[in-house]
C-alpha positions as CSV (number, residue, x, y, z in Angstrom):
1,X,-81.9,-96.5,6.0
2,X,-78.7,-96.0,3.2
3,X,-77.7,-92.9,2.5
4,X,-79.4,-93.2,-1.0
5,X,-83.4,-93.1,0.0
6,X,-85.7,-91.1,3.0
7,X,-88.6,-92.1,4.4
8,X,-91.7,-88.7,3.6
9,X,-91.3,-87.8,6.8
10,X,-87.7,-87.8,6.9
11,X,-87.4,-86.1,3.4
12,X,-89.8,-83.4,4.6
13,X,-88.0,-82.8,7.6
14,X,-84.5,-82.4,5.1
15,X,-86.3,-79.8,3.1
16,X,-87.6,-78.0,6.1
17,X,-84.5,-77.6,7.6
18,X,-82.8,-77.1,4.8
19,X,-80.4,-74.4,4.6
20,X,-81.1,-73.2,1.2
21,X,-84.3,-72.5,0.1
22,X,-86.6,-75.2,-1.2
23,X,-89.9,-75.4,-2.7
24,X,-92.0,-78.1,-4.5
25,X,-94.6,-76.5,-7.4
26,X,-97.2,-78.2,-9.0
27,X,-97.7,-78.4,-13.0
28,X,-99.8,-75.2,-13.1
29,X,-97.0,-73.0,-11.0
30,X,-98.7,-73.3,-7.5
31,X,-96.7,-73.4,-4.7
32,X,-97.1,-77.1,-2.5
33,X,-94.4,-76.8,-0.4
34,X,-91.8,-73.9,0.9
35,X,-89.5,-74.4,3.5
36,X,-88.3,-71.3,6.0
37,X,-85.1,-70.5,4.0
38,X,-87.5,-70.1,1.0
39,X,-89.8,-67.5,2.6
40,X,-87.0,-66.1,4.1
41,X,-85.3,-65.7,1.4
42,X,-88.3,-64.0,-0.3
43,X,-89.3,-62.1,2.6
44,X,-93.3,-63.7,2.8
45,X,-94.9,-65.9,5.5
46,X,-95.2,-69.5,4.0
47,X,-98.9,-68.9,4.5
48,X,-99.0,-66.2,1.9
49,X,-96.9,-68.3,-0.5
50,X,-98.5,-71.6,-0.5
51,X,-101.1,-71.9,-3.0
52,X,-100.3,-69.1,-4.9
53,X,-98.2,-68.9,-7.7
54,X,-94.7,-69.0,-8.3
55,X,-95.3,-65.6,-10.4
56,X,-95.3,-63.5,-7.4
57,X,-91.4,-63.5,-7.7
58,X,-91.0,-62.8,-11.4
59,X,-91.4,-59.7,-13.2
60,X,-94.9,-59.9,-14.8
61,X,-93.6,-59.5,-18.4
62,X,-91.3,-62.7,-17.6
63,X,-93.4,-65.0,-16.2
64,X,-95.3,-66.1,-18.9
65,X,-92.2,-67.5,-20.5
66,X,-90.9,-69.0,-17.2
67,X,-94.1,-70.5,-16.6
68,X,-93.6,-72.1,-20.1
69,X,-90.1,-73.5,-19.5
70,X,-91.7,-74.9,-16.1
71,X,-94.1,-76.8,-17.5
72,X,-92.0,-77.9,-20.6
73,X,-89.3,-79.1,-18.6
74,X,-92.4,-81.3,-16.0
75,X,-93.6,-82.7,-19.7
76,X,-90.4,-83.1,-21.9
77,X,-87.4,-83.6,-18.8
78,X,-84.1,-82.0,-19.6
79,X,-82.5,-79.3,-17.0
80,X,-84.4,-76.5,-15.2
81,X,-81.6,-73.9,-13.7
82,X,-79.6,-71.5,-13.7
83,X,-79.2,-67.8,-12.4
84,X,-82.5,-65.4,-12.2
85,X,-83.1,-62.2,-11.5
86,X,-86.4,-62.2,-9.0
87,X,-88.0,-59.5,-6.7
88,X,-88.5,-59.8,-3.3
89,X,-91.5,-58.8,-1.0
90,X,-90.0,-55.5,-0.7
91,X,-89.2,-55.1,-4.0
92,X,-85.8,-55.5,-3.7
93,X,-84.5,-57.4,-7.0
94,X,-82.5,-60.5,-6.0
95,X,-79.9,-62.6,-7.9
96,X,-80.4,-66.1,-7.5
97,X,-79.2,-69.5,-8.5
98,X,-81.7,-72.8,-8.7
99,X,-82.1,-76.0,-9.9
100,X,-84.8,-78.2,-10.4
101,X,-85.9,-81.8,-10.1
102,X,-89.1,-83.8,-11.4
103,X,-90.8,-85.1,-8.7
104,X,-93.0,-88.7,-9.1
105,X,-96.3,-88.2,-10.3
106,X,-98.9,-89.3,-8.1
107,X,-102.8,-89.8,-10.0
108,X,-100.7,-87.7,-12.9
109,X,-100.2,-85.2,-11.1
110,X,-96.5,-83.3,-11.9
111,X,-94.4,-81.2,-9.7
112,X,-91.2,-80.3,-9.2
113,X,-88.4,-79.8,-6.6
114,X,-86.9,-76.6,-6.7
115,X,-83.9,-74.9,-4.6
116,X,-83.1,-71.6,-4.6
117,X,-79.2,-69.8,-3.1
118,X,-79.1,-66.0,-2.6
119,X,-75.9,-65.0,-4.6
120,X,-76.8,-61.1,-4.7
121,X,-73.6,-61.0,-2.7
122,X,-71.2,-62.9,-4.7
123,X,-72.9,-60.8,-7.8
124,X,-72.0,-57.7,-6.1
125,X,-68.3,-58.7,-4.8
126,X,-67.8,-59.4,-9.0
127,X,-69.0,-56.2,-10.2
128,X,-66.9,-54.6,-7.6
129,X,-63.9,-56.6,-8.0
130,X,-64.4,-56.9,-12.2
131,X,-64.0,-60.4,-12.0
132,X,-65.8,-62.8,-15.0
133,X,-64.9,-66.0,-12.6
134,X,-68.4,-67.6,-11.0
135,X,-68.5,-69.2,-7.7
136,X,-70.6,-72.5,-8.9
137,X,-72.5,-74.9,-7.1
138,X,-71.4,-78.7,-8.1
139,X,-75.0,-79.5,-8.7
140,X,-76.2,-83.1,-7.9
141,X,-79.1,-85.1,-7.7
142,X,-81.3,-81.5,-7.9
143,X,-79.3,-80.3,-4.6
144,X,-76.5,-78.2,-4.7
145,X,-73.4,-79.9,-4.0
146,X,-73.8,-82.3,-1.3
147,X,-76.6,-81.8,1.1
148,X,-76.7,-84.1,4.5
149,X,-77.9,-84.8,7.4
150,X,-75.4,-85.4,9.9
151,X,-76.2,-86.8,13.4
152,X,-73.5,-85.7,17.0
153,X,-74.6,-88.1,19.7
154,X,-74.0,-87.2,23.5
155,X,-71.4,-89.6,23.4
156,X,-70.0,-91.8,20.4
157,X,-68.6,-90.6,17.0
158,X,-70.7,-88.7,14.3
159,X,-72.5,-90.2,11.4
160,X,-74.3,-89.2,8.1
161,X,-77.9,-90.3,8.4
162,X,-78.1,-89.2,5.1
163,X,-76.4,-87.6,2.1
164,X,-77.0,-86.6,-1.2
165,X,-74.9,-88.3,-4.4
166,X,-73.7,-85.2,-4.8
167,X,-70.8,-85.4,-2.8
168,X,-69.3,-88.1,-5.0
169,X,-68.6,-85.3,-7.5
170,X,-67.4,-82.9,-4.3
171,X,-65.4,-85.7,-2.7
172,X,-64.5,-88.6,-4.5
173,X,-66.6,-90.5,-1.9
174,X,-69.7,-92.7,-2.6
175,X,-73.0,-91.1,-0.2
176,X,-72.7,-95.1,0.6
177,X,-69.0,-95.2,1.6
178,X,-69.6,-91.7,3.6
179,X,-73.1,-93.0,5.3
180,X,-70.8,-96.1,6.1
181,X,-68.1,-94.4,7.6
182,X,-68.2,-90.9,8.6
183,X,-64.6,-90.4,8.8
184,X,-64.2,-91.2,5.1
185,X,-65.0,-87.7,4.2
186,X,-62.7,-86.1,7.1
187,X,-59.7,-88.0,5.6
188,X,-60.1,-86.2,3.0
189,X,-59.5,-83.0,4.5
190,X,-55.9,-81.9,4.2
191,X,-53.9,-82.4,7.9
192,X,-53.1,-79.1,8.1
193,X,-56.5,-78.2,7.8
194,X,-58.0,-80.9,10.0
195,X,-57.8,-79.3,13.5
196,X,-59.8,-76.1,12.8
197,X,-62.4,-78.0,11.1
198,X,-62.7,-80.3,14.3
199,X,-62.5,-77.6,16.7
200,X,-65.3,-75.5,14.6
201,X,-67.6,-78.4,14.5
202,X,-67.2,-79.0,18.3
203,X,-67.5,-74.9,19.2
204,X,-71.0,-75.4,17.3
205,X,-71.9,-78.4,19.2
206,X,-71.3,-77.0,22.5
207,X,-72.9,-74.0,21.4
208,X,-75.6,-75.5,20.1
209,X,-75.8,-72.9,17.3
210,X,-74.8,-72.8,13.5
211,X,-71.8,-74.8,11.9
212,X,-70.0,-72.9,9.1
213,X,-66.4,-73.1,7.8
214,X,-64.3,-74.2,5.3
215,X,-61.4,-76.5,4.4
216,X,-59.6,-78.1,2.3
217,X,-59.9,-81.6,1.0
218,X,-57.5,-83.8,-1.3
219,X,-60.3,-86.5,-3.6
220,X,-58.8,-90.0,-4.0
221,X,-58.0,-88.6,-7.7
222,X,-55.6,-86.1,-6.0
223,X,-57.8,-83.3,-7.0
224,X,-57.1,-80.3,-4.2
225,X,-60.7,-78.4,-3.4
226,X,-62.0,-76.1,-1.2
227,X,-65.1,-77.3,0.7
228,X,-67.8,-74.8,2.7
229,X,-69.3,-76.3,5.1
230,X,-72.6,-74.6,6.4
231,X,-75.5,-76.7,8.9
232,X,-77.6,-75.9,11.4
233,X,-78.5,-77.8,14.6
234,X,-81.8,-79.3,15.2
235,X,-82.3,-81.1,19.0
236,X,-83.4,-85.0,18.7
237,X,-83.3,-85.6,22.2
238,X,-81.2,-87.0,25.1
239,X,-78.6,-84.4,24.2
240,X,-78.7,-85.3,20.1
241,X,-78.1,-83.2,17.7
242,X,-78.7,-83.9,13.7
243,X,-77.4,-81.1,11.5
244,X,-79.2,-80.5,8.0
245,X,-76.6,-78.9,6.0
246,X,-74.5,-78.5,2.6
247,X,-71.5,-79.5,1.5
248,X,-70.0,-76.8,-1.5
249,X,-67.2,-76.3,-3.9
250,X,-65.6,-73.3,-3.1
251,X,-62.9,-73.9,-5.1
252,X,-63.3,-71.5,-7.9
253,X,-63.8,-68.4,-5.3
254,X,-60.1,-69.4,-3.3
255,X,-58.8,-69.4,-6.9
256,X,-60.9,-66.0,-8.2
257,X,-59.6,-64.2,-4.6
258,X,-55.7,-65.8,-5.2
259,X,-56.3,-64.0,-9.0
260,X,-57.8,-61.1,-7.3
261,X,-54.5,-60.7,-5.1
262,X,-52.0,-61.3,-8.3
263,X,-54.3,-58.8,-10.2
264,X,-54.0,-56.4,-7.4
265,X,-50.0,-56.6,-6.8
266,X,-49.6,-56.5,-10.4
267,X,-52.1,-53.5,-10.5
268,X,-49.9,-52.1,-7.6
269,X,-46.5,-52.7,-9.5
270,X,-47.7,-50.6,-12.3
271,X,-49.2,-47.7,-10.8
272,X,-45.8,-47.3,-9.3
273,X,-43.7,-47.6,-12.3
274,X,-45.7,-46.2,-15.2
275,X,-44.0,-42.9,-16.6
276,X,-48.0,-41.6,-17.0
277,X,-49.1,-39.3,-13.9
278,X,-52.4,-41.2,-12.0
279,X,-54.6,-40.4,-9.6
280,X,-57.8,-41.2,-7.6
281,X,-60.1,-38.7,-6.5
282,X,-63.1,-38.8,-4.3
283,X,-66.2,-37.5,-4.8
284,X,-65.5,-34.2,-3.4
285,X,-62.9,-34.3,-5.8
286,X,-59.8,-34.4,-2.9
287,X,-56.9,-36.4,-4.4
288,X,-56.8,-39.7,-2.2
289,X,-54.2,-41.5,-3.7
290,X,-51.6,-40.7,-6.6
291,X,-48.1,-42.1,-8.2
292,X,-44.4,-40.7,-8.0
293,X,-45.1,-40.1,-12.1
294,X,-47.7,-37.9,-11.1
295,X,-45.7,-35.9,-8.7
296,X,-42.4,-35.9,-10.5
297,X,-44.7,-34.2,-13.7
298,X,-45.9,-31.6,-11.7
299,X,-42.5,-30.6,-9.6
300,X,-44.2,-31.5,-6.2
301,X,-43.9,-33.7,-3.4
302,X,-46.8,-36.6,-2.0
303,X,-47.4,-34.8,0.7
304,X,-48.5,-31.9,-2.0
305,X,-50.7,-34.1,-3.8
306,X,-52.2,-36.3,-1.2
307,X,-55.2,-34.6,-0.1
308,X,-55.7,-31.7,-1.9
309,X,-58.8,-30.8,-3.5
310,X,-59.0,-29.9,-7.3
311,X,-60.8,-26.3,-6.3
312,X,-57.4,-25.7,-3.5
313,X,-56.5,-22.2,-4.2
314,X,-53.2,-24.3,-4.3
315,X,-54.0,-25.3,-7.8
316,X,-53.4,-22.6,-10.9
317,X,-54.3,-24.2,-14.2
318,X,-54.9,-22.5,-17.6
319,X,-56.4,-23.5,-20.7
320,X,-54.0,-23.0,-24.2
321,X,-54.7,-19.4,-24.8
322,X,-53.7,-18.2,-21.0
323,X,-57.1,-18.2,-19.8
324,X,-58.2,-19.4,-16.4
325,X,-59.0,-23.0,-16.2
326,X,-62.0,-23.1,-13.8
327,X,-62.4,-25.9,-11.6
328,X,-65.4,-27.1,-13.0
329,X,-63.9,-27.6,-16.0
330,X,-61.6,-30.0,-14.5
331,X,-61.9,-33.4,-16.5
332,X,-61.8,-35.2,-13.2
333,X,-64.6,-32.7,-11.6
334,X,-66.6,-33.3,-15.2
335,X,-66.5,-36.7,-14.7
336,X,-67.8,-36.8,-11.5
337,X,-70.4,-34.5,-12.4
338,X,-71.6,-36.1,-15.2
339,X,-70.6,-40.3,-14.3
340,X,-68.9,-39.7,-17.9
341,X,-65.6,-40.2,-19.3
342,X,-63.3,-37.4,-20.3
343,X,-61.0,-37.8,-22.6
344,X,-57.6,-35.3,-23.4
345,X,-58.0,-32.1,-22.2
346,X,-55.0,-29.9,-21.9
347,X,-54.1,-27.5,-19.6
348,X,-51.4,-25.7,-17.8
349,X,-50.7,-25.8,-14.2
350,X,-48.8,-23.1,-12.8
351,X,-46.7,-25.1,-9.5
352,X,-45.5,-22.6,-6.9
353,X,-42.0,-21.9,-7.9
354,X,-41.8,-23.6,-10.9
355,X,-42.7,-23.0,-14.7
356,X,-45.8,-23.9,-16.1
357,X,-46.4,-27.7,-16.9
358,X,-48.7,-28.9,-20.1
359,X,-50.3,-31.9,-19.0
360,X,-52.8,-34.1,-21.3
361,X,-55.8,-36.0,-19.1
362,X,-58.7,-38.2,-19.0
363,X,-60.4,-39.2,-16.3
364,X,-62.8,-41.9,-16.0
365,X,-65.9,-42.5,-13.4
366,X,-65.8,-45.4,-11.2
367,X,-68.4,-47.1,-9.8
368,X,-69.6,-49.4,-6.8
369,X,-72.8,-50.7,-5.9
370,X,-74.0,-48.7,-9.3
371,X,-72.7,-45.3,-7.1
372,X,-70.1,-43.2,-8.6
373,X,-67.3,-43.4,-5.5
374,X,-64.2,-42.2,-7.4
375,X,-62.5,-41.0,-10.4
376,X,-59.3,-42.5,-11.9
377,X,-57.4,-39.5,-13.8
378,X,-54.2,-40.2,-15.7
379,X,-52.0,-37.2,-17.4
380,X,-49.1,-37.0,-19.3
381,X,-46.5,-34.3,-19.4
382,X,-47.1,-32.6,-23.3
383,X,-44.8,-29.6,-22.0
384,X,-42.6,-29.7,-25.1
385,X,-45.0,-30.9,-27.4
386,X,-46.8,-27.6,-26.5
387,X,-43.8,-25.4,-26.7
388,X,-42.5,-27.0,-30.2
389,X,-46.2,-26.2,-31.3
390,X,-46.4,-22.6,-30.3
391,X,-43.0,-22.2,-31.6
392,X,-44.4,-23.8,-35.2
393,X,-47.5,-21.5,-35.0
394,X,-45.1,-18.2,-34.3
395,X,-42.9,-19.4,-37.3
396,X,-46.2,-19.9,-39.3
397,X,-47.6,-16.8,-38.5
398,X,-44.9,-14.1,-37.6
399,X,-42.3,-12.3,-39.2
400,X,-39.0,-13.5,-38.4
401,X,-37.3,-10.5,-38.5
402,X,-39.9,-7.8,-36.6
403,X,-41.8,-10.3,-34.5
404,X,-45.3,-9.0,-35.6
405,X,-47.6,-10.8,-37.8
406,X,-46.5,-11.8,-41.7
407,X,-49.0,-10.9,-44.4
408,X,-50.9,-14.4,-44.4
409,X,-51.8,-14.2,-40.5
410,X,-52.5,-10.6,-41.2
411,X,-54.5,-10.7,-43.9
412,X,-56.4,-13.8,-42.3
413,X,-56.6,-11.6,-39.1
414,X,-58.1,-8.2,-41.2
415,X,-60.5,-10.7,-43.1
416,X,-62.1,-12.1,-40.5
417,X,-62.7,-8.3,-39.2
418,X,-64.5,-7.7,-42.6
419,X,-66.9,-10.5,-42.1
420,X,-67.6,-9.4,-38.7
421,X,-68.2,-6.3,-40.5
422,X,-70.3,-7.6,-42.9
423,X,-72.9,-9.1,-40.3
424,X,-72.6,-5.8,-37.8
425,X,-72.5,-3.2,-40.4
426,X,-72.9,-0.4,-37.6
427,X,-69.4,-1.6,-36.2
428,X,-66.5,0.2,-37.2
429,X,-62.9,-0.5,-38.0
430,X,-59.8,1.1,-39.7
431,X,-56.7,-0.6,-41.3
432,X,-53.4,1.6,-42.1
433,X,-50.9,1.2,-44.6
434,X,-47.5,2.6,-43.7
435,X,-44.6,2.6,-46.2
436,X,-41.4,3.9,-44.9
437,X,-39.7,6.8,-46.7
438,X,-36.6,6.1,-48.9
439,X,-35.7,3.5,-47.4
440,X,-33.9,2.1,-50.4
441,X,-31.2,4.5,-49.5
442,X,-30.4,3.2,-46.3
443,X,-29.8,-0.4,-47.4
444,X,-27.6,1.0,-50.5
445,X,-25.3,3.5,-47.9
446,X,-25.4,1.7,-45.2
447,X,-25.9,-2.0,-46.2
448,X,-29.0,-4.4,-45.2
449,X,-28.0,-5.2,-41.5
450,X,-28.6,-1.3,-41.5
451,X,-32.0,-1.6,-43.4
452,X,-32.9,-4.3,-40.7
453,X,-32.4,-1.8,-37.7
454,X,-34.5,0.6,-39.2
455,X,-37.2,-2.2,-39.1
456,X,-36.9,-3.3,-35.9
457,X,-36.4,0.0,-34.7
458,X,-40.1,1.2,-36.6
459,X,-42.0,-2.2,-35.8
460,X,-41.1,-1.3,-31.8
461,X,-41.9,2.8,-32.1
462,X,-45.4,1.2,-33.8
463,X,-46.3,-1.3,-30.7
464,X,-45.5,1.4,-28.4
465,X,-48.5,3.5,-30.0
466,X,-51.0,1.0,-30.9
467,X,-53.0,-1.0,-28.0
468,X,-52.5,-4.5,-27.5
469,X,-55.5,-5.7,-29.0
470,X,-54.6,-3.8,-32.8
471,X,-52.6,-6.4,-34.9
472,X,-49.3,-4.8,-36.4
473,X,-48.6,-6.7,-40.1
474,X,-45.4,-6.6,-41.8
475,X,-46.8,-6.7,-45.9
476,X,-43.7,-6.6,-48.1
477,X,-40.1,-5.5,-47.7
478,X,-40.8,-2.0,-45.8
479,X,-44.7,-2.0,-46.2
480,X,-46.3,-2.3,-43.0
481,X,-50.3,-2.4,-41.9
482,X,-52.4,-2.3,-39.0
483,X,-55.7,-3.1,-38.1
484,X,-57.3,-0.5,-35.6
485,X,-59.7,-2.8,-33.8
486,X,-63.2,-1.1,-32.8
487,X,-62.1,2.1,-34.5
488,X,-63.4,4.9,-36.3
489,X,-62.2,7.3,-39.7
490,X,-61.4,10.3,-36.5
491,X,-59.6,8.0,-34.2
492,X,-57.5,6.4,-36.6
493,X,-56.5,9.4,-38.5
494,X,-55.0,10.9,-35.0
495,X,-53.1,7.6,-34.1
496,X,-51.7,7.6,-37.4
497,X,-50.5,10.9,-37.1
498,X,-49.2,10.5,-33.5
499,X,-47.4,7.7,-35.0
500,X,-46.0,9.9,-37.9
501,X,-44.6,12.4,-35.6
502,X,-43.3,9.8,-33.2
503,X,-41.4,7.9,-36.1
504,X,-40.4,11.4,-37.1
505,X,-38.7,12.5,-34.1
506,X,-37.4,8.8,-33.2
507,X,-34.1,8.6,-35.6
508,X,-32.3,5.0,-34.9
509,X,-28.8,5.1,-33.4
510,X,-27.0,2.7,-35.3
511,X,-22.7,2.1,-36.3
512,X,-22.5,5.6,-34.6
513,X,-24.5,6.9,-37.0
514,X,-27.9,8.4,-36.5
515,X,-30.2,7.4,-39.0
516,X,-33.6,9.4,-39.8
517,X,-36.7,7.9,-40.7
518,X,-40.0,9.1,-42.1
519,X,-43.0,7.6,-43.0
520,X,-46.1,7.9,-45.2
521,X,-49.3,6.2,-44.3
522,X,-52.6,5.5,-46.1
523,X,-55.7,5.3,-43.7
524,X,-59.3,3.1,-44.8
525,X,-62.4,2.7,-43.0
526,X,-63.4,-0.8,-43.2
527,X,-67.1,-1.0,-44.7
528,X,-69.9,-3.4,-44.4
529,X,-69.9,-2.8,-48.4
530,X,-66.8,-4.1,-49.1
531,X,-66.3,-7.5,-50.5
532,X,-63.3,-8.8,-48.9
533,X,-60.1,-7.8,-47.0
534,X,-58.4,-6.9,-50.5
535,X,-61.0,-4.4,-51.3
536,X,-59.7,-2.4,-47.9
537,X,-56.3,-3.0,-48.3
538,X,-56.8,-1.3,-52.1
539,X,-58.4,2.1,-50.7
540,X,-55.7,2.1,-48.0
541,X,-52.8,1.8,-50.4
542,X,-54.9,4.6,-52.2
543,X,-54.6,6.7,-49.8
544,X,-50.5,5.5,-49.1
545,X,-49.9,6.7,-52.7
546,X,-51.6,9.9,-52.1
547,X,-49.7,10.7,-49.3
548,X,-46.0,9.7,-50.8
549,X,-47.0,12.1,-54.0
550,X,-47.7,15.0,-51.7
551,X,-44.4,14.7,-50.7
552,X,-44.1,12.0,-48.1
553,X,-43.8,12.1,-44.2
554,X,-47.7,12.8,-44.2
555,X,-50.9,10.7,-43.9
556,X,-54.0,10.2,-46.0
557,X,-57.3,9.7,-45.5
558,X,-59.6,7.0,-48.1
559,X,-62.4,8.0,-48.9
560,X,-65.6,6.0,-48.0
């Protein structure tokens, strides 16, 4: 026998013993022949597989179309392969890789040869490990890489009773040349790699169990390859074994791990050196790993970090406007929650003993095995970029000499209060309109830095009557307002005149002078009549004028 034919029995007994799964279906799908790796694989008996048809491992809606390629591919030739997704017994959805050979017709009757590898594994490891690079079969002869039988005397040197042509593609070596001389192939195996291949393939033999391992081989071409090597043992008698096994190229999973490793150290190298805070959290949330960028932002040491859970009473964040930043809210505890991204959230954490940091972050889900397992969460430190803003927005919206509000934020401020108005008419607000007394003759005696003091000096006596939720609004050059928030014509009237006796009785202390102060003031009810904030403003100035012509230092009511 050459290493090129097989007697029936001798091919039947190669496919039985095969180590991948094999199987041999007839023109209408039927399965003729399935060897133990192929119901294993599968998870049936070969008695509830033969005869039926090869539908019972497809999805139903697929199978008319696979059934269709099948019996194209008996009539027309051409290649039948490829990677499949297929069910098992159980249900369980399997990856799979096969290939197919046309088997002689015998009375016109067609078949084909089909072998089938489990690669849900390899699948998985490249989901996990986001690598695009395959581990391929060199496909040969309708057998993946090089399949053989190889026969270990009780005494005397091995020998290939058979071999596929594949492993001219694997090796460089003719199945004649390797069926000829058995050692053909192992001098191809690098030196350095030649000893543990020996002493596997003798550990197997005195076991009398499995043979797997792999090595690497140098072709005549000088082409470098990793080879697996996987057979199992079959007794022939007198101490014989013959191993029915495969020969693969591994090749392109050495060099996808070697990538994998380069990825990871380059991966390493920048988590370390990035200036942008990372971190990984588990599912409960506690911080598992992080980067010195991430500690250096938030003032703290590793051992701070590491470990602690974003709900740690450790933790005080805020949102923008001072608010409590719940832990829920967390973009990192959002996207475990939800298996969504999040993208630039800001908040404030509050480190002990240090001011508050303004951090930007996202965090996005990870996932293994389809299961959520961590979440990556980067920040960067926007601590300046927040204070610069809130400085802009004071500029924008104070008065640079009192601190209080300029007429634009107040008059923004009083009308959104009249549209809230509008819609709640029952509600009730008041605005007042304050105009201090001759104050014209301060700045002419006593100059403008005087006139300022007086200001500064009102605007404070004003915030120390008004509650903190009133908004104070400087309108013009000594023309103040505020809007009483939730208050009635009665309440506003007696805060305004507290204020006017306060003011009264407050004189400002200024060059070693002491300067008096009056004021007048013009009180309005806001309406749910009234059409915008100028219509309020015009009845308080009403009543501002009415109480500077009966002789100032006084306040007015406007009527409704």
């Amino acid at each position: 026998m050459t290493g090129q034919t097989l007697e029936p029995l001798q091919f039947d007994a190669l496919i039985r013993h095969a180590p991948v799964g094999i199987a041999v279906i007839d023109y209408l799908g039927i399965y003729e022949v399935v060897n133990r790796a192929y119901c294993a694989l599968y998870g049936y008996r070969e008695e509830e597989m033969l005869g039926r048809s090869f539908s019972l491992v497809f999805p139903p809606v697929q199978f008319p179309a696979v059934l269709a390629r099948h019996q194209r591919f008996l009539d027309e030739g051409g290649e039948l392969g490829g990677e499949w997704e297929v069910i098992r017994h159980d249900g369980v959805v399997l990856s799979i890789l096969t290939d197919s050979a046309r088997m002689p017709e015998a009375q016109g009757h067609k078949r084909r040869l089909v072998y089938v590898l489990d690669i849900t594994q390899r699948k998985k490891m490249e989901r996990e490990s986001r690598q695009s690079a395959a581990l391929l079969l060199d496909l040969a002869a309708s057998l993946p890489g090089a399949m053989f039988r190889l026969l270990t005397p009780h005494s005397g040197h091995a020998r290939y009773a058979y071999i596929s042509p594949g492993v001219e593609a694997l090796f460089g070596v003719t199945p004649q040349q390797a069926c000829a001389d058995s050692r053909s192939l192992l001098r191809c195996i690098l030196p350095a790699d030649r000893p543990a291949h020996q002493a596997s393939l003798r550990a197997a033999i005195q076991g009398r169990h499995g043979w797997e391992h792999e090595f690497q081989i140098r072709t005549p071409a000088g082409q470098l390859k990793w080879v697996h090597s996987k057979a199992t043992p079959q007794s022939a008698g007198n101490g014989d074994l013959i191993w029915t096994g495969v020969l693969t190229d591994v090749s392109a999973r050495h060099a996808s791990d070697a990538a994998l490793k380069a990825s990871e150290a380059t991966f390493r190298t920048l988590f370390e050196t990035v200036p942008q805070g990372v971190v990984y959290h588990e599912p409960g949330g506690r911080i598992t790993q992080a980067n010195p960028a991430a500690a250096r932002i938030l003032g703290l040491s590793m051992a701070q970090l590491l470990g602690k859970a974003i709900g740690d009473p450790f933790w005080h964040t805020i949102h923008e406007d001072g608010s409590a930043f719940p832990a829920e809210h967390h973009p990192a505890m959002q996207a475990l929650r939800t298996g969504q991204p999040v993208a630039n959230v800001v908040m404030g954490v509050l480190a002990p003993g240090r001011d508050c940091v303004w951090i930007q972050v996202s965090a996005m889900p990870l996932f293994k095995g389809g299961q959520l397992s961590e979440v990556y969460a980067n920040f960067e430190d926007i601590t300046e970029h927040v204070r610069l803003e809130r400085q802009l927005r004071r500029e924008a919206t104070t008065d640079f000499l009192t601190g209080v509000a300029n007429r634009r934020h107040f008059m923004d401020r009083l009308n959104i209060e009249v549209e809230r108005i509008q819609r709640h008419p029952d509600m009730r607000s008041c605005v007042l309109t304050l105009d201090l007394d001759h104050f014209k003759r301060v700045n002419d005696s006593l100059g403008h830095a005087a006139g300022d003091a007086v200001l500064c000096h009102f605007t404070q006596l004003m915030s120390q009557q008004v509650r903190r939720l009133d908004i104070i609004g400087r309108t013009g050059g000594e023309e103040f307002a505020v809007l009483l928030l939730d208050t009635g014509s009665d309440e506003a009237m007696l805060l305004a005149e507290r204020l006017r006796q306060r003011v009264a009785t407050s004189p400002l202390a200024y060059g070693g002078r002491c300067i008096e102060i009056t004021v007048s003031m013009g009180v309005s009810l806001i309406c749910g009549s009234d059409a915008d904030a100028q219509a309020v403003l015009i009845r308080a100035d009403q009543a501002l004028y009415a109480a500077k012509a009966s002789g100032r230092n006084c306040v007015r009511l406007a009527p409704e």
